[in-house]
C-alpha positions in Angstrom: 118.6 146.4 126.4 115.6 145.1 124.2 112.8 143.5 125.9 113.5 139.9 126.8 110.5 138.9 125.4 110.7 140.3 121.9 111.6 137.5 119.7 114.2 138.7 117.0 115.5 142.0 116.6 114.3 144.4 114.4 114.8 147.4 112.6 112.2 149.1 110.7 112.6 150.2 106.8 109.2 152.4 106.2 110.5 155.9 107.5 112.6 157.5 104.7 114.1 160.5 106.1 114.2 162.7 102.9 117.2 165.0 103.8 117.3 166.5 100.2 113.5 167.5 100.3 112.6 171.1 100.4 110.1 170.9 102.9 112.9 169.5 105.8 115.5 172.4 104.1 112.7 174.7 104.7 111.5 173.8 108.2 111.1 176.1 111.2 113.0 175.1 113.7 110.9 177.2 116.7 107.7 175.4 115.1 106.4 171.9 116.8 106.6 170.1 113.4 110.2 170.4 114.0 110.6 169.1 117.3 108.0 165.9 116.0 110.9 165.3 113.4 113.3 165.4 116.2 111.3 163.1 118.3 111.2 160.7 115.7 114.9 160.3 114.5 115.6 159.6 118.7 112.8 157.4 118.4 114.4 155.1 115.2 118.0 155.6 116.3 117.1 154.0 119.4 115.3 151.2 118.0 118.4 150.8 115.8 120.8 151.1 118.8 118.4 148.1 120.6 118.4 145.8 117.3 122.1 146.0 117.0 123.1 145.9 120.6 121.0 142.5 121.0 122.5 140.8 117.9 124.9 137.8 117.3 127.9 138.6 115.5 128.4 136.4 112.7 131.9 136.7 113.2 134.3 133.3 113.9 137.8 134.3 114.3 140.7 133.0 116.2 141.4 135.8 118.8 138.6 136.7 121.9 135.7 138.4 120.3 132.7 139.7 121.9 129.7 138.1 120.1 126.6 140.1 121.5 125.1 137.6 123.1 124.5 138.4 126.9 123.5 135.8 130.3 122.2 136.6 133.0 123.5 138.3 135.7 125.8 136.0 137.9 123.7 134.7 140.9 126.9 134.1 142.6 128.6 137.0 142.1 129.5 138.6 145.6 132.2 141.6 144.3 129.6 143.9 144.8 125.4 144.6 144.0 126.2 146.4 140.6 128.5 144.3 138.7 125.9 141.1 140.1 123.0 142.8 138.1 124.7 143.3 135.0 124.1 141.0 132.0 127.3 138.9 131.0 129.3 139.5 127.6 129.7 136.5 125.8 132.8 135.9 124.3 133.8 133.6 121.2 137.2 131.9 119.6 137.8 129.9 117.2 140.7 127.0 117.2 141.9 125.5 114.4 142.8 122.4 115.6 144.2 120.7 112.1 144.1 117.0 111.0 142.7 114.2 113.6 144.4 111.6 114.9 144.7 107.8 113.8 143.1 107.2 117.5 144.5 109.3 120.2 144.2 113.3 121.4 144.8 116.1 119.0 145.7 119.2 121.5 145.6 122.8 120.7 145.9 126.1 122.8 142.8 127.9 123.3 144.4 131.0 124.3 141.8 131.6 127.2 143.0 132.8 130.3 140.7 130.4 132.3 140.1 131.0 136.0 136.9 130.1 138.8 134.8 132.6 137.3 135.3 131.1 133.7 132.3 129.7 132.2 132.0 127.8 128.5 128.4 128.1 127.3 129.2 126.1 124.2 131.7 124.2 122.8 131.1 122.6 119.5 133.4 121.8 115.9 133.3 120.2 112.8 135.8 118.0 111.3 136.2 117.5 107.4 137.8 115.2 105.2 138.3 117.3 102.0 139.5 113.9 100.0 136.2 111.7 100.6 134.4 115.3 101.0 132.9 113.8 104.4 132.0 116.2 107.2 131.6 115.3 111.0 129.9 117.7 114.3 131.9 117.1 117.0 131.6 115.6 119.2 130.6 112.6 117.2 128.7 110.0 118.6 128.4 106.5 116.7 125.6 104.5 117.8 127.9 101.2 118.0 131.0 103.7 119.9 133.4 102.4 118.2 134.1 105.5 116.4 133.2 108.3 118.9 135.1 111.4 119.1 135.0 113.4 122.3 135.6 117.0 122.0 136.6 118.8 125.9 138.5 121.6 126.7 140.7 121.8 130.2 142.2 125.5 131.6 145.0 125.5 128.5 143.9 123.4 125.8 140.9 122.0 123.2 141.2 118.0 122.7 139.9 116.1 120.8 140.0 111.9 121.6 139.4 110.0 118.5 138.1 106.1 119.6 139.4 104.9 115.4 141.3 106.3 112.6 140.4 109.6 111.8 143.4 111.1 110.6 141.8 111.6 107.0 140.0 114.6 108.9 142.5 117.3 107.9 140.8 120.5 108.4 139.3 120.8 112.4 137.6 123.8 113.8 136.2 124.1 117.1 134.2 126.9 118.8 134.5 128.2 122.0 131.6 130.9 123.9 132.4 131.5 127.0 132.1 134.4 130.0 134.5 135.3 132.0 132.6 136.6 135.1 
């Protein structure tokens, strides 16, 4: 795992390894030059391998995907001293949830088998209406609240209460992170 206090990941782009060159073609393998060459490719696979194991997956679909995000071990784990010091996967689905309600609860399946060790880091959506090309976060708070929209999710479902007519929102994703240990 990278350092925890490196901020970003990065890969470095200045060594070129010239495999075509006549000088690595021609190189002694017995001689130390060699093993230096070595030494270096481990060194920027590595530093590759760090930088892509500590990245966030740009990837939103609707079936359980592993994001690369990690927590923090679980304090409260007490199955045994090894699986309480690992760093926790992250996990990430999308649901299309379809067109809001004229006030009410729009319910979708999550998918998520949901237990005591289940834990949603983030839940979070947009709603659009592709008509009066009007986007909305959810949840949605209006200063007044009158039209609030609370966005929750239960050990089955997403819903979404709508507090006024909404129903011209006809394209709803929400996204769901989450660990299961």
């Amino acid at each position: 795992m990278a350092n925890p206090t490196q901020y970003g990941a990065y890969i470095p782009t200045t060594n070129v390894w010239d495999t075509e060159s006549e000088h690595v073609k021609s190189m002694d393998v017995t001689k130390p030059e060699f093993k230096e060459l070595l030494v270096r490719l481990f060194q920027d696979l590595n530093r590759m391998s760090l930088s892509v194991n500590v990245r966030d997956a740009g990837i939103y679909d609707t079936s359980q995907f592993v994001n690369g995000q990690v927590y923090f071990p679980n304090p409260t784990s007490g199955t045994s001293a090894t699986q309480s010091s690992n760093f926790r996967q992250v996990y990430r689905t999308v649901v299309n949830m379809g067109a809001l309600k004229n006030t009410g609860t729009t319910t979708a399946a999550h998918n998520i088998t949901c237990d005591a060790n289940t834990t949603f880091t983030r839940i979070y959506g947009v709603a659009t209406d592709p008509v009066g090309l009007t986007y909305i976060p959810l949840p949605y708070i209006d200063v007044s609240g009158a039209f609030n929209i609370q966005l929750y999710v239960n050990s089955t479902s997403v819903n979404i209460v709508t507090a006024s007519n909404r129903s011209n929102f006809t394209i709803c994703y929400v996204v769901l992170e989450y660990l299961l240990y």
